[in-house]
C-alpha positions in Angstrom: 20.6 6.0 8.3 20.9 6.3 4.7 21.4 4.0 1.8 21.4 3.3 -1.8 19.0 1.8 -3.9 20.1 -0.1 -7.3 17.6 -1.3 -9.6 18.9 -4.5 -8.7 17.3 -3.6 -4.8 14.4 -3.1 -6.5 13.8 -7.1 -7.1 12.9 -7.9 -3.3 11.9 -4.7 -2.6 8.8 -4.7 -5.0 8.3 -8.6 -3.8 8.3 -7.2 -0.3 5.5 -4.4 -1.3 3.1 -6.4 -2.3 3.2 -8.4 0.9 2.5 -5.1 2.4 -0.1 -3.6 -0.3 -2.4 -6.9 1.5 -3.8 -7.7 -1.9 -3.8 -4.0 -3.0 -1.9 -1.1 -4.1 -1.3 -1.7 -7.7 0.9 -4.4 -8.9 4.6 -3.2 -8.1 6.1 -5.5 -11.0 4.9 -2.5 -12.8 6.2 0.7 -11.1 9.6 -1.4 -10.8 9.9 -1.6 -14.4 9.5 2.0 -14.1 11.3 2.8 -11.7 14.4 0.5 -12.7 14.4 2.6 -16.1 14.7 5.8 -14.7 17.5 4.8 -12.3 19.2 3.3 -14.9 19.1 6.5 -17.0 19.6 8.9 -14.0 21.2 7.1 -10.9 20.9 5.3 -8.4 18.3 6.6 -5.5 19.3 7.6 -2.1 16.6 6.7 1.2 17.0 8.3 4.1 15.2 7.9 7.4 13.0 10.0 8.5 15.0 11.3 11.6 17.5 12.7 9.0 14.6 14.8 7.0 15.7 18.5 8.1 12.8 19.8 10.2 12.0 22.9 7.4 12.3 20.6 4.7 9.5 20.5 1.8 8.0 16.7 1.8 6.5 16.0 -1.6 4.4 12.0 -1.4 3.3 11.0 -4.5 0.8 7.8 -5.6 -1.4 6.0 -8.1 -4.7 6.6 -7.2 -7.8 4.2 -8.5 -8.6 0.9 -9.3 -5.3 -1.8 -9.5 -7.2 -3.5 -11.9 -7.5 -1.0 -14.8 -3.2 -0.4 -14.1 -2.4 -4.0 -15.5 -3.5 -2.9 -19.0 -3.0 1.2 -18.4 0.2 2.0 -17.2 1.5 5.6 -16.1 4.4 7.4 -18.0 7.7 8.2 -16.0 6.7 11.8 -17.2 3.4 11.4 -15.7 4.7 10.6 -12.4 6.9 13.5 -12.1 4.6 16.2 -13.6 2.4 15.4 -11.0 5.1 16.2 -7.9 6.2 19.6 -10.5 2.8 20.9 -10.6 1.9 20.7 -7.0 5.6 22.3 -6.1 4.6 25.0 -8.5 0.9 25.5 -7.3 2.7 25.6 -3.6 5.4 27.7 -4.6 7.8 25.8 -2.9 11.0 24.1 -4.1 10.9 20.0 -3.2 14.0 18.7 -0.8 12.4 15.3 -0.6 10.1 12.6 -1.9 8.0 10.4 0.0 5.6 7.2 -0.3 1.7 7.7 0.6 1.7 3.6 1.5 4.3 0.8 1.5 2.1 -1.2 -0.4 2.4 -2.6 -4.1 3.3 -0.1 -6.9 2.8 3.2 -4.5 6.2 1.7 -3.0 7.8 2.3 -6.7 6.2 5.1 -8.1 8.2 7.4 -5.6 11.7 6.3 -6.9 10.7 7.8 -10.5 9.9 10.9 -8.8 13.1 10.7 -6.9 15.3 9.6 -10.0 13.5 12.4 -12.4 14.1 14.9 -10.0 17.8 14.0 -8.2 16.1 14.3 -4.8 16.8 11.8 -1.6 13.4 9.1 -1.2 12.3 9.2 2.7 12.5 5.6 4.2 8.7 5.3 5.5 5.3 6.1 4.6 1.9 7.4 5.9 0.4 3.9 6.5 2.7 1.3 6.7 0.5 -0.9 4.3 -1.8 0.1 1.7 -5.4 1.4 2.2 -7.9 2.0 -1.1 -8.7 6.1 -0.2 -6.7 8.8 0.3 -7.9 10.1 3.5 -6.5 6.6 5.3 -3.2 7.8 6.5 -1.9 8.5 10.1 -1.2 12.4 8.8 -5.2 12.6 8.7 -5.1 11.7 12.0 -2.4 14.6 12.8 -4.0 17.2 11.4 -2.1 17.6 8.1 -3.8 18.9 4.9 -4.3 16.2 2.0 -4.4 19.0 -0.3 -3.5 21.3 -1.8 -2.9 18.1 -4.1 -2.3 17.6 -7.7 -4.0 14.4 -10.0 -2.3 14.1 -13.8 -3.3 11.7 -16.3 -1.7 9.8 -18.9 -2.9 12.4 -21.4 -1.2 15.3 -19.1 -4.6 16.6 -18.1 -3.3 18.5 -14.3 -5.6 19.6 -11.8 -5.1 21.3 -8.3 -7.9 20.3 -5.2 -7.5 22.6 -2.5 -10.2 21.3 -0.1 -12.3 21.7 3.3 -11.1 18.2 4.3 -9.3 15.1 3.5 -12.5 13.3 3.2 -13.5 15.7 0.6 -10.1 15.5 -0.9 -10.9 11.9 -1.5 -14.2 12.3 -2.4 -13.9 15.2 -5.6 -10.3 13.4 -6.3 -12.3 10.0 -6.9 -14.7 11.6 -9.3 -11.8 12.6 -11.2 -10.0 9.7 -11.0 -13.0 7.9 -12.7 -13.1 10.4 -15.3 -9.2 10.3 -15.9 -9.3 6.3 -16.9 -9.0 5.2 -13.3 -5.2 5.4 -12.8 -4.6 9.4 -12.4 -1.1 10.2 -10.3 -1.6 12.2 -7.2 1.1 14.6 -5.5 -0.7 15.6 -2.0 0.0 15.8 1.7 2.7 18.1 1.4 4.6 18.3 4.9 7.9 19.8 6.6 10.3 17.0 8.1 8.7 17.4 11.3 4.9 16.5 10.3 7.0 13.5 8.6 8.6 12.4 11.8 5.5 12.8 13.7 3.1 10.9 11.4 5.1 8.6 9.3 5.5 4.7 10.2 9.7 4.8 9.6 11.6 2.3 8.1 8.9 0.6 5.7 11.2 0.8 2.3 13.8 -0.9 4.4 11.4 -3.6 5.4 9.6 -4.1 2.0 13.4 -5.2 0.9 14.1 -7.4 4.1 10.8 -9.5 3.3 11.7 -9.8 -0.2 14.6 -10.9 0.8 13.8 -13.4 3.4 11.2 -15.1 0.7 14.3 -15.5 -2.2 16.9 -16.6 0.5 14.3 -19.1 2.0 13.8 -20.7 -1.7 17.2 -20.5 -2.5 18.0 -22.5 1.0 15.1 -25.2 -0.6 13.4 -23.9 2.8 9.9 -22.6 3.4 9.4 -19.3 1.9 6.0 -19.1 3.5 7.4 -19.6 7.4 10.4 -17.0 6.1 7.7 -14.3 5.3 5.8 -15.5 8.5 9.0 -14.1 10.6 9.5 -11.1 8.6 5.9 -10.1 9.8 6.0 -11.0 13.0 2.4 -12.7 11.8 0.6 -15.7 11.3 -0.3 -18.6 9.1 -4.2 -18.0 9.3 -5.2 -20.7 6.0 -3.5 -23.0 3.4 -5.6 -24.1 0.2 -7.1 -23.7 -3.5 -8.9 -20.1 -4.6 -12.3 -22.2 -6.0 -15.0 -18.9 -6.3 -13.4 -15.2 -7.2 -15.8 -12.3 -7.7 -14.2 -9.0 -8.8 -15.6 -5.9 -10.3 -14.5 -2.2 -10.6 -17.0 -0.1 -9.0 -16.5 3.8 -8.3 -12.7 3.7 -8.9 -12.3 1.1 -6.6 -11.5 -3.2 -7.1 -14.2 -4.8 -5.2 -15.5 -8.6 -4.4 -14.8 -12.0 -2.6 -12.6 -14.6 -2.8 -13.2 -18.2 -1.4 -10.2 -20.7 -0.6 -11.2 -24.7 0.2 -8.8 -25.7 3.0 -6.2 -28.4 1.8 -3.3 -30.8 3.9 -4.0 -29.7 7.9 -7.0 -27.2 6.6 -8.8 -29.8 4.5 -12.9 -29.6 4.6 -12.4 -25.6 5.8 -13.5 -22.6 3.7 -11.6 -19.4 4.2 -13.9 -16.3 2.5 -11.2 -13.0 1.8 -13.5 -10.1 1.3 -11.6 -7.0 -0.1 -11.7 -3.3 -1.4 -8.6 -3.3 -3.5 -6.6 -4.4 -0.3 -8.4 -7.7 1.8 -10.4 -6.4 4.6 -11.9 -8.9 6.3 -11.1 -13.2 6.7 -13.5 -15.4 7.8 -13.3 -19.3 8.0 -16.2 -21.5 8.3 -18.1 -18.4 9.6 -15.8 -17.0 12.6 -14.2 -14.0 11.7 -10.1 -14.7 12.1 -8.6 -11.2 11.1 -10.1 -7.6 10.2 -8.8 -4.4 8.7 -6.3 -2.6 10.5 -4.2 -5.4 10.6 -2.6 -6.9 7.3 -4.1 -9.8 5.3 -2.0 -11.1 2.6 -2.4 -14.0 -0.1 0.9 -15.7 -0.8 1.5 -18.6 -3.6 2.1 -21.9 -1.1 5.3 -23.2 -2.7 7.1 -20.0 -3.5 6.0 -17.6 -1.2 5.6 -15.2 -3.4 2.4 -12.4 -2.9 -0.8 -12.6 -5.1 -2.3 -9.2 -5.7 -6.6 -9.1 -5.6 -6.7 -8.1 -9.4 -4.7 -11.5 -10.1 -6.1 -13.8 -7.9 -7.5 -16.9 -10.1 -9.5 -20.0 -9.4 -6.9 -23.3 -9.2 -4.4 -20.5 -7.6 -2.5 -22.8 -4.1 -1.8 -19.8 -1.7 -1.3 -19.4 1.7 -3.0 -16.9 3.9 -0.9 -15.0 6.5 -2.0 -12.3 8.7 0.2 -9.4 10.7 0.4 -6.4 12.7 0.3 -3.1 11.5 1.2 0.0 13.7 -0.4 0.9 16.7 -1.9 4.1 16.1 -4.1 2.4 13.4 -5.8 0.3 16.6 -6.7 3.7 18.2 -10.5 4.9 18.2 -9.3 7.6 15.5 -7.6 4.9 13.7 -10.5 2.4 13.5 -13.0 5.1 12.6 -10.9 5.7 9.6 -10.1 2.0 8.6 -12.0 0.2 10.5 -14.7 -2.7 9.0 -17.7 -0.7 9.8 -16.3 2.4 7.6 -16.2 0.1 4.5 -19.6 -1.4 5.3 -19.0 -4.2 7.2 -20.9 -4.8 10.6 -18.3 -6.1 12.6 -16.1 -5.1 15.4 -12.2 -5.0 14.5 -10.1 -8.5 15.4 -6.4 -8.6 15.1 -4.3 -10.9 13.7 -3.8 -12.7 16.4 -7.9 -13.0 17.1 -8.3 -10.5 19.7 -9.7 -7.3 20.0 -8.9 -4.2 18.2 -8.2 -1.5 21.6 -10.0 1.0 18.9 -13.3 -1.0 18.8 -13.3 -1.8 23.1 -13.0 2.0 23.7 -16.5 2.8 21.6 -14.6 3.9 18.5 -17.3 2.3 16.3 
């Protein structure tokens, strides 16, 4: 079903993708302000689910690729946003019916509805991950089959460039180089795919949610109830740590936001240490030693009293958060899934726990 976005709608929603970005995908305060311009000038933008997406149609994602840090002082041009979805319609030769989101997560959640205001085209109501992952090759259309390129990367000085490459993982790969050398915050059009490889691979309805859980924090505060506990039922997850951020260390390394954060446990988690561990999005919690919650699953950082989501680049010591985990879609829990997300891809020797502390299926069936 489809529906109407107002810049106004853009308030939760943007709250409700960072919960989902899990500490990563850019900070969306930024791409709202973008996006909120361009509605304002152009119109309103329309979502529509992805059963509604005409099976022929031409699917054009679009993202901000590189480190979230480097975009809180560099931020991209409505102009860059959509030359990067003209120049990959033009290297295709194809004319665009639809724009979609590469992740759900922080500002890649905004940075479509310029696209979609620029060029008067319908936004799809999903994306290729549900959450937000730190390369390009981490979407469920890898693990379809579909093409990440041909793909097109823009910076904000208009440089284009086309990949057209053997792989997604060497889509990511040259794409990162490139990134580095265009300031770290490049736009990428890529994945182009008809409205049947969006059906197939997409995880449907994530716009939709990013607003109800931005919702369900502000109506919580405004009720003088618990914002945290609201966000808690809009995941479906759980309260995994409440306390004070007393050690971060953060540093940009090959295009990507990398380091630690430690949290001393305070009220029922007094005298516990939670360690967050994350590559632009949090990958792995452990407390007191015992591993709680691993990548797939989603790891977010939430202020205690208001609920609202802390991104990795802004995480400070004194910071009071509270540390929820929740499910992510199935298909990222299969052997395919956890050999491209799982903790052992991003270095980490461990075996993939879910937010509820068991198992990953993926890791019991040999996937890593």
């Amino acid at each position: 079903m489809s529906m109407r976005v107002t810049p106004t709608d853009l308030i939760p929603m943007a709250r409700g993708a960072a919960v989902l970005g899990g500490g990563g995908g850019g900070d969306p305060h930024i791409g709202r302000l973008l996006a909120a311009s361009a509605m304002r000038e152009l119109g309103d933008v329309e979502i529509v689910s992805p059963d509604e997406v005409p099976a022929t149609a031409c699917v054009l994602p679009i993202a901000m690729m590189g480190a979230p840090t480097v975009m809180v002082e560099k931020i991209p041009s409505a102009g860059q946003i959509s030359l990067a979805l003209e120049t990959l319609a033009r290297y295709l030769g194809r004319t665009p019916t639809h724009v979609a989101c590469m992740e759900a997560g922080g500002v890649n959640s905004m940075v479509p509805f310029v696209a979609a205001a620029r060029l008067g085209l319908p936004l799809i109501d999903g994306d290729a991950m549900g959450r937000a992952f730190p390369e390009l090759q981490m979407v469920l259309p890898t693990m379809s089959g579909v093409s990440a390129t041909p793909m097109s990367i823009v910076d904000d000085k208009n440089n284009k460039g086309v990949f057209d490459t053997i792989d997604n993982n060497w889509a990511e790969r040259l794409a990162r180089s490139a990134t580095i050398d265009m300031g770290c915050a490049p736009i990428v059009s890529l994945y182009a795919m008809s409205g049947s490889e969006v059906r197939d691979c997409f995880v449907p309805g994530t716009l939709s949610l990013c607003l109800s859980i931005g919702s369900a924090i502000e109506s919580a505060r405004a009720a003088n109830q618990d914002p945290v506990e609201a966000l808690v039922g809009a995941l479906r997850g759980k309260l995994i740590h409440t306390g004070k951020v007393v050690d971060v260390t953060r540093r940009t390394v090959a295009g990507f936001a990398r380091g630690e954060a430690v949290v001393t446990g305070l009220d029922a988690a007094a005298g516990s240490q939670l360690v967050l561990k994350f590559q632009n999005e949090h990958l792995i919690a452990e407390l007191d030693g015992e591993v709680l919650v691993t990548t797939p699953d989603l790891i977010v950082v939430v202020d205690a009293e208001t609920g609202e989501p802390i991104t990795t680049e802004t995480l400070r010591f004194g910071h009071r958060v509270a540390v929820v985990a929740a499910p992510m879609d199935e298909r990222w829990h299969t052997p395919a899934g956890i050999e491209l997300v799982g903790p052992r891809y991003f270095g980490y020797d461990l075996d993939p726990i879910r937010f509820d502390g068991t198992p990953s299926e993926g890791a019991r069936l040999g996937a890593c």
